[in-house]
N, C-alpha and C positions, 0 to 999 in steps of 0.2 A: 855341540855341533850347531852349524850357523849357516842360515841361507843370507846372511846380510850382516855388513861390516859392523854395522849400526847397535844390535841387538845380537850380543854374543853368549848370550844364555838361553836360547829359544831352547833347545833339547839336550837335555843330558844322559847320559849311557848310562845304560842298569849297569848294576855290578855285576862284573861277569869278569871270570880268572882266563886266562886264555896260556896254552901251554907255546913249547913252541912250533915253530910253522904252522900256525894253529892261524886261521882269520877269523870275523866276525862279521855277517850281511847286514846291514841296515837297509832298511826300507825308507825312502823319503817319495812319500806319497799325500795325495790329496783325498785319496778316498775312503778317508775316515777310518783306516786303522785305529785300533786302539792298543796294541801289543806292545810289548816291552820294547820290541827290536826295530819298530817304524816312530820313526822320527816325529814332531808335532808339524812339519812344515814336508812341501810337496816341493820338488824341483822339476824347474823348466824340461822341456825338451827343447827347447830355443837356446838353450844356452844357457846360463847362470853360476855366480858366486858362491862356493859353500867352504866355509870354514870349520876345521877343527880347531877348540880351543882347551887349553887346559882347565883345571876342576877349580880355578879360581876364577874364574869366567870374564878374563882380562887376557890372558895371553893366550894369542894365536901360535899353535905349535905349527902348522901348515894350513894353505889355503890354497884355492886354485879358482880359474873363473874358465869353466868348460864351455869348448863350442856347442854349437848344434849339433843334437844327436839324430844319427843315422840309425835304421832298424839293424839290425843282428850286428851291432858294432856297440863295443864297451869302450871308455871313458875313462884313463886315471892314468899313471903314475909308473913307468916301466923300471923294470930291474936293469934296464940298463943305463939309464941316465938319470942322475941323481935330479933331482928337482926340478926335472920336464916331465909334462903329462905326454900322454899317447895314445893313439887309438890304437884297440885289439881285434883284430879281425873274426877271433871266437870268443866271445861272454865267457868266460868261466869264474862266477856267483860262488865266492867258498874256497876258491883256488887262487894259486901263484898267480899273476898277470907273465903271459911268458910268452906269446906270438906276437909281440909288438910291429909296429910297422910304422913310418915317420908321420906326424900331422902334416 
């Protein structure tokens, strides 16, 4: 995972098996975490770039470059439209993204 096009190996995912409908949280912060599940690199609230890439550290399997984030409003990828992100009007960290509402 990648805050910048440039540099696609910044952080790599523990091993971790995931069943189904199963998620997994990453944290991408700047405040010096040091845990398996936060990232080495902090993301904007201004907006910013982040890339997932595969475990050769060359291909981007998706990417996205998110607006400005707003307080109690999440950030990603709705179950209803394939390859548009969306804002979520309730956070839910761990769960489905499922109250979608248009950007």
């Amino acid at each position: 995972m990648t805050d910048t096009r440039e540099d696609r190996t910044k952080w790599q995912f523990p091993e971790v098996i995931l069943g189904p409908e199963a998620y997994l949280l990453i944290r991408a912060t700047r405040n010096g975490r040091t845990d398996p599940l936060t990232a080495t690199f902090g993301l904007s609230q201004n907006g910013e770039y982040v890339g997932l890439v595969r475990a050769d550290g060359e291909t981007i399997e998706d990417e996205i470059d998110f607006p400005p984030q707003v307080p109690d409003v999440s950030h990603g990828i709705g179950p209803d439209v394939v390859g548009r992100t969306r804002q979520f009007d309730t956070p839910t960290p761990g769960e489905r993204n499922d109250t979608s509402r248009p950007d």
